[in-house]
DRENZATOR-725367 format. One record per residue (C-alpha): residue number from 0; x, y negated, z negated. Coordinates in steps of 0.1 Angstrom, whole numbers, plus 5000, padded with zeros to 4 digits. Last residue first. Example, Ala and Ser with C-alpha at 12.3 -4.5 7.8 and 13.67 -1.06 7.14 Angstrom:
% DRENZATOR-725367
+--------+------+------+------+
: marvex :    X :    Y :    Z :
+--------+------+------+------+
:      1 : 5137 : 5011 : 4929 :
:      0 : 5123 : 5045 : 4922 :
+--------+------+------+------+
***
This chain:
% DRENZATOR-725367
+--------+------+------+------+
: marvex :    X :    Y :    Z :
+--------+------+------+------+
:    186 : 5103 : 4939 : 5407 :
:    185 : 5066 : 4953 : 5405 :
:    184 : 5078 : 4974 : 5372 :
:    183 : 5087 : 4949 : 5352 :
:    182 : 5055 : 4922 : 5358 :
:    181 : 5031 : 4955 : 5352 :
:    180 : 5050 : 4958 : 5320 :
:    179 : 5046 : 4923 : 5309 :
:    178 : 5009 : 4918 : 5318 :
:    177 : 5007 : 4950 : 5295 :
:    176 : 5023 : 4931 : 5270 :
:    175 : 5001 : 4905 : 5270 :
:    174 : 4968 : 4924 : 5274 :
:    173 : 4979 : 4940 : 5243 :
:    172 : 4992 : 4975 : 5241 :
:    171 : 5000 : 4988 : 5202 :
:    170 : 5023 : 5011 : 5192 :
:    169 : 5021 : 5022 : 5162 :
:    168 : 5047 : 5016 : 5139 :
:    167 : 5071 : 5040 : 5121 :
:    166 : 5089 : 5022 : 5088 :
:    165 : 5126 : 5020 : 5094 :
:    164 : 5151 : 5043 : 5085 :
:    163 : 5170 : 5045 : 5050 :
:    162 : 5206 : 5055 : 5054 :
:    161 : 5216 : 5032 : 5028 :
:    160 : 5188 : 5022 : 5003 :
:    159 : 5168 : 4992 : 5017 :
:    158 : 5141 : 4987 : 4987 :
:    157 : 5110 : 4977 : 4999 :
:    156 : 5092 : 4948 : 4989 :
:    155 : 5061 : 4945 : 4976 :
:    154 : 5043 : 4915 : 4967 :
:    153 : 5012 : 4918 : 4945 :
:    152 : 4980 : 4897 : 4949 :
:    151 : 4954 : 4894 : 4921 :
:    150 : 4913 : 4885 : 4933 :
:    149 : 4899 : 4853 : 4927 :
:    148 : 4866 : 4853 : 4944 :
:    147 : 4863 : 4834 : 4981 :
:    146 : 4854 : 4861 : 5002 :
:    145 : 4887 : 4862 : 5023 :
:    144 : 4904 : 4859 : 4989 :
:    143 : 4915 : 4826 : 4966 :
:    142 : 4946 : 4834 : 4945 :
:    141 : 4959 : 4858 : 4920 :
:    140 : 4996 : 4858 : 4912 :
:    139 : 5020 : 4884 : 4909 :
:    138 : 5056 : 4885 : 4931 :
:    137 : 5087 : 4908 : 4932 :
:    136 : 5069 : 4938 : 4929 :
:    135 : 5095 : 4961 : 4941 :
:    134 : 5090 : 4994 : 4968 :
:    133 : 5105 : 5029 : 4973 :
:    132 : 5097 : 5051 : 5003 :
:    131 : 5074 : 5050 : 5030 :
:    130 : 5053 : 5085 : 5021 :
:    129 : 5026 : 5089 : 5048 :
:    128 : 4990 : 5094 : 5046 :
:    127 : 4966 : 5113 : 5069 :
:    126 : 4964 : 5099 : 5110 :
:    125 : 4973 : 5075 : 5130 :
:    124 : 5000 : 5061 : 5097 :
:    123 : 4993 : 5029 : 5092 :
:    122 : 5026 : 5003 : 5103 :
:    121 : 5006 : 4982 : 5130 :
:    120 : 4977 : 4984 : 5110 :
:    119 : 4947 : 5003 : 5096 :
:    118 : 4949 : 4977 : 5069 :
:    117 : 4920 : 4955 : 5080 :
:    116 : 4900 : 4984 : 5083 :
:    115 : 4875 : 4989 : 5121 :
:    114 : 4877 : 5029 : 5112 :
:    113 : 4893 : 5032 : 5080 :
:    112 : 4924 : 5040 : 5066 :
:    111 : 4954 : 5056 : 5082 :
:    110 : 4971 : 5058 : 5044 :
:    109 : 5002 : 5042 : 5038 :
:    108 : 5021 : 5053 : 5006 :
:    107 : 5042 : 5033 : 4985 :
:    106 : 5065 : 5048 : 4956 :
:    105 : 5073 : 5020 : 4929 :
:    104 : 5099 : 5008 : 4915 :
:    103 : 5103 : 4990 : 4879 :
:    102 : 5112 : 4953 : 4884 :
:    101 : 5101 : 4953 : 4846 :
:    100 : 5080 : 4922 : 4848 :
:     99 : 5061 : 4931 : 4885 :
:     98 : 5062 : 4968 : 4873 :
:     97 : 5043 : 4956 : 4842 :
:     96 : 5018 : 4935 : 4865 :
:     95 : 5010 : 4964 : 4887 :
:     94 : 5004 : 4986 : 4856 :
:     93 : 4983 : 4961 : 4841 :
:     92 : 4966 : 4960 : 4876 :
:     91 : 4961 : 4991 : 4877 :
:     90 : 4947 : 4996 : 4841 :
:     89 : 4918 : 4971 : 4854 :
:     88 : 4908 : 4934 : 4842 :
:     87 : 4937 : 4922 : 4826 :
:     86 : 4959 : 4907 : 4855 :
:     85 : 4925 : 4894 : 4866 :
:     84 : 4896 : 4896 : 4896 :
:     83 : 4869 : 4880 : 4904 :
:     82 : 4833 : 4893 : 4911 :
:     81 : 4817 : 4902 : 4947 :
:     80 : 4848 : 4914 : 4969 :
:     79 : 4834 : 4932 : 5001 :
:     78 : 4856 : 4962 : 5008 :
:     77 : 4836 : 4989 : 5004 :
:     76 : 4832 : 5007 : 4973 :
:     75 : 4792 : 5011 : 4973 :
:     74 : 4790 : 4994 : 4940 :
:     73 : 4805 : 4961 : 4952 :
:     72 : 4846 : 4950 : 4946 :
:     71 : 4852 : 4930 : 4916 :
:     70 : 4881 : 4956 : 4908 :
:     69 : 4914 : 4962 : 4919 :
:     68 : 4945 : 4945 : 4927 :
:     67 : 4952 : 4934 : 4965 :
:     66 : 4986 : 4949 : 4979 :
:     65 : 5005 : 4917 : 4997 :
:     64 : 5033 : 4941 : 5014 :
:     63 : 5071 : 4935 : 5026 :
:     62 : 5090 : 4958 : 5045 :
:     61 : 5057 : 4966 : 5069 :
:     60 : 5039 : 4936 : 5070 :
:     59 : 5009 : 4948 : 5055 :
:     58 : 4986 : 4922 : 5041 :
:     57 : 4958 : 4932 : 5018 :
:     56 : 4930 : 4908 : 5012 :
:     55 : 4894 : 4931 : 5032 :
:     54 : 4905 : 4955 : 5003 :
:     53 : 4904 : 4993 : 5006 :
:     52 : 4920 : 5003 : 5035 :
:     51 : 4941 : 5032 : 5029 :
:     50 : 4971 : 5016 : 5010 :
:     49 : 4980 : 5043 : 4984 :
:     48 : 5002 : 5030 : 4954 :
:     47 : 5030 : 5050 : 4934 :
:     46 : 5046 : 5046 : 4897 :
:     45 : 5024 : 5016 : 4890 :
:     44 : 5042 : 5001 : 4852 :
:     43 : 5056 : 5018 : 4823 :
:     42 : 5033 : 5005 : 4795 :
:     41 : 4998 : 4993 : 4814 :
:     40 : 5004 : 5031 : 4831 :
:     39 : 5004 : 5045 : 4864 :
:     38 : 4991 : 5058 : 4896 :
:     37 : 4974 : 5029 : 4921 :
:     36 : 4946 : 5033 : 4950 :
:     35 : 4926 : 5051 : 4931 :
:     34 : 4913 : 5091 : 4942 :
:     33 : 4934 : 5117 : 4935 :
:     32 : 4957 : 5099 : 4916 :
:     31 : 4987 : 5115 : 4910 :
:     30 : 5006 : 5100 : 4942 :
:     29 : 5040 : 5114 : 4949 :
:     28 : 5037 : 5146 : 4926 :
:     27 : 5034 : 5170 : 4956 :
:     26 : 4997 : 5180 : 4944 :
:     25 : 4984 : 5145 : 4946 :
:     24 : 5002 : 5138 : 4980 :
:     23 : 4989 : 5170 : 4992 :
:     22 : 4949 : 5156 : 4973 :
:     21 : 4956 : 5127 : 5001 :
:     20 : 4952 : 5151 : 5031 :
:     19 : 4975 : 5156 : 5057 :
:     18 : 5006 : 5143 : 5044 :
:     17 : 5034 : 5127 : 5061 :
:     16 : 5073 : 5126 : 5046 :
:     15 : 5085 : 5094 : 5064 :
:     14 : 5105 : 5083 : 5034 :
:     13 : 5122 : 5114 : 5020 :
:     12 : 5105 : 5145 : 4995 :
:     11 : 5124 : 5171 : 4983 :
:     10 : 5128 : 5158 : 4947 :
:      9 : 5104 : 5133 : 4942 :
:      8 : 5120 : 5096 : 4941 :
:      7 : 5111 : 5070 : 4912 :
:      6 : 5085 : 5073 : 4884 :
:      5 : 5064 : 5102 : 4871 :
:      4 : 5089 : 5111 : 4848 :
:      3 : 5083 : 5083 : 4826 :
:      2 : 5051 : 5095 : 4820 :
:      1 : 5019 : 5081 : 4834 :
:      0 : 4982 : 5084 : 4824 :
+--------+------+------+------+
***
């Protein structure tokens, strides 16, 4: 359960802050769930949210992410969606829905997922989990997913603060832009 101090910046800790393991984010105080994706409360909202790879729907476009809401996924945990989902359904996505109504904001942290995961992106971390700083829900709604149950979308957007850097990306070589460099370097 969240208190109110469990929302906002940790002391010490700036955007880009990478963690080995996810029980360091736990024990810093920027993600007090050891193991669920979202930490918070229906009351006060999602303090912090892990994106590690957990649902086949979730978009990462670095300033701006679609986080999927939890539950109807199979027993195993992967990321196969088998029931629908609702606003109601799980604490976190009360939580997520409070946030979205209070414009409360909440710590995001990208995890480097896993192997073959539709969020081991671009903007993942290559390895452990990274703190990228402070996000708003400025959108709810739940909508057809990739396995055609109802599942509840969040928009994220992060909050520019002055003197905030931009989010690390991996690089990534496509045939494209290796065409590109080879076309460089021959001139």
């Amino acid at each position: 359960m969240a208190s109110i101090d469990d929302f906002g910046e940790i002391p010490g800790i700036k955007p880009g802050h990478i963690f080995k393991k996810k029980d360091d984010c736990y024990k810093s105080g920027v993600h007090k769930s050891p193991r669920g994706g979202v930490h918070g409360s229906e009351a006060l909202g999602a303090a912090s949210i892990c994106i590690s790879g957990g649902y086949e729907d979730n978009k990462d476009e670095g300033n701006i992410i679609w986080y999927t809401g939890s539950g109807g996924q199979d027993d195993e945990g992967c990321q196969t969606q088998v029931g629908d989902q609702t606003f109601t359904s799980t604490t976190s996505n009360r939580a997520l829905y409070t946030s979205y109504q209070q414009r409360r904001a909440v710590r995001v942290i990208r995890g480097a997922g896993k192997a073959n995961s539709l969020t081991n992106n671009l903007y993942a971390p290559k390895s452990g989990y990274r703190y990228d700083g402070l996000y708003y829900v400025d959108d709810a709604r739940i909508v057809e997913g990739k396995s055609k149950h109802k599942v509840c979308q969040f928009r994220l957007v992060r909050s520019m603060t002055e003197g905030m850097k931009g989010i690390p990306t991996r690089r990534v070589l496509t045939t494209e832009r290796l065409k590109k460099m080879m076309r460089s370097t021959t001139r």
